[in-house]
C-alpha positions in Angstrom: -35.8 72.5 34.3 -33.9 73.3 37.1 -31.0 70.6 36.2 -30.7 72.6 33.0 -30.0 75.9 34.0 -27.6 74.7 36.7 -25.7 73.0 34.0 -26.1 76.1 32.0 -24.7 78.2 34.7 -22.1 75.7 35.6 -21.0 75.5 31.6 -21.0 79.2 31.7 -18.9 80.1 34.4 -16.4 77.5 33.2 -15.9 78.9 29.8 -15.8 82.1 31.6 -13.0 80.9 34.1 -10.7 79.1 31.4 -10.9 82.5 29.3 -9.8 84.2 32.2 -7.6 81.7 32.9 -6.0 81.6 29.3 -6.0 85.9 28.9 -3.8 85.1 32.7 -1.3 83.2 31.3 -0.5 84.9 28.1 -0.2 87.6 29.7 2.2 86.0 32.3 4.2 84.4 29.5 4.5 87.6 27.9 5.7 89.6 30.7 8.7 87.2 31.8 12.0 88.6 31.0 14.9 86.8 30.0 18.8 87.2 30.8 19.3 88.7 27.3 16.9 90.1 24.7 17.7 89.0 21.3 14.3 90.5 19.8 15.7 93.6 18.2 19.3 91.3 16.4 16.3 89.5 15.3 14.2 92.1 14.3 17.1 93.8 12.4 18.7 90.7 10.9 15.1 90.1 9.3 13.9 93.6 8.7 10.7 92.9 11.0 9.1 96.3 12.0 7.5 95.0 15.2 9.4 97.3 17.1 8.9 101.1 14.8 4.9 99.2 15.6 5.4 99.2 19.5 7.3 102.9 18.8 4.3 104.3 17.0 1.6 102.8 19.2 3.3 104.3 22.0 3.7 108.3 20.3 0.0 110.5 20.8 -0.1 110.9 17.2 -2.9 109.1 15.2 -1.3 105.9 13.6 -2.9 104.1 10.5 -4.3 101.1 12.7 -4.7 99.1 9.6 -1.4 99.4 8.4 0.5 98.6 11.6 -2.0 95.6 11.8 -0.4 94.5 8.1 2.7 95.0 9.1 2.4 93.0 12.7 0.9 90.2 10.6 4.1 90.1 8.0 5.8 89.8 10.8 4.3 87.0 12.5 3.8 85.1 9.3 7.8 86.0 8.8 8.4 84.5 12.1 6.3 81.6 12.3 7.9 80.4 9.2 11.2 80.9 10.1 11.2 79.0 13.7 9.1 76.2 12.3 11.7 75.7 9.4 14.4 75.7 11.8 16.9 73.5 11.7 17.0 71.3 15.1 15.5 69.5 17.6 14.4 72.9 19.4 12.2 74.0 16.0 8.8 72.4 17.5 6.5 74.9 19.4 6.2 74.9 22.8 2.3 74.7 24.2 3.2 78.4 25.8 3.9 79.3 22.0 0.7 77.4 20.5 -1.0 79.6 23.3 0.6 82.5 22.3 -0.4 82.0 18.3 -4.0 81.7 19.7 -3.7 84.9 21.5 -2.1 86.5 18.5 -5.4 85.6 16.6 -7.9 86.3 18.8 -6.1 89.8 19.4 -6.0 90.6 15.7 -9.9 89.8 15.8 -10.7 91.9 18.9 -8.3 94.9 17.3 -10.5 94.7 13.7 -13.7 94.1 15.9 -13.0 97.1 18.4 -11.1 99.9 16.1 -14.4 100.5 14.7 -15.9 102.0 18.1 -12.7 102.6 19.9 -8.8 103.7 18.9 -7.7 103.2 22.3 -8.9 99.5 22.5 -7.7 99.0 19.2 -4.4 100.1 19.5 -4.1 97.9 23.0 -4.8 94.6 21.2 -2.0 95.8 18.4 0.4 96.7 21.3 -0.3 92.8 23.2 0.0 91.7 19.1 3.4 93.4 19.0 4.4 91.9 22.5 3.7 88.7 20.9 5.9 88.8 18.0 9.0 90.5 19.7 8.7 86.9 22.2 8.3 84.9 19.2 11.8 87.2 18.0 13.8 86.7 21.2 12.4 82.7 21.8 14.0 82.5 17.5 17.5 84.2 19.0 17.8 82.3 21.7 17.5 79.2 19.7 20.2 80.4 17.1 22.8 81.1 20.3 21.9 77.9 21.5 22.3 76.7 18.0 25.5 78.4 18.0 27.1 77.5 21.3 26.2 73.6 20.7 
């Protein structure tokens, strides 16, 4: 008896620390900057919307959370097809990425999930969404000046 809760309690904390672990490094990846942004070229050579998103999100006014949600998601989708597509040996996903594309998912559950009982926590997991995309944007211009360059 006692064996199984301790395992219980050791398999619970573990799942507990790898979340916490995996929310931690997203986030990390998310904030690092790079020497040049090339999210908005991209987002205006494609017509993504990620950033009038992050612009709306931001303003006091009430935003349609479900439409901004659509919109992310055309974006991703847009993206995602577009880098894996690529041309190259650089078109493969990195593990931060694959991390990232699980974030992006888990987010858009926790922003359907949450919306219902709270805007604020909602409009959060669009924003980290958003954040998402606009890395996904600048990784995709970095590989085209690369592209370029070579």
């Amino acid at each position: 008896m006692f064996e199984s809760a301790l395992t219980v309690l050791i398999t619970g904390s573990s799942v507990l620390l790898f979340g916490y672990w995996f929310r931690y490094t997203c986030l990390l990846i998310l904030s690092a900057k790079t020497t040049r942004d090339y999210a908005s070229e991209v987002a205006m050579a494609n017509q993504l919307s990620f950033l009038n998103v992050q612009t709306r999100l931001r303003e006091q006014g009430t935003a349609d959370l479900n439409e901004l949600h659509a919109s992310l998601d055309r974006d991703y989708a847009l993206l995602t097809y577009l880098i894996h597509h690529t041309n190259g040996a650089n078109a493969e996903f990195r593990i931060e990425d694959r991390m990232l594309q699980i974030n992006y998912r888990l987010m858009g559950m926790w922003c359907k999930m949450s919306r219902r009982f709270s805007v604020e926590a909602g409009r959060q997991a669009l924003d980290e969404m958003s954040m998402v995309i606009a890395h996904f944007a600048n990784s995709m211009g970095e590989r085209a000046a690369v592209g370029a360059a070579a």
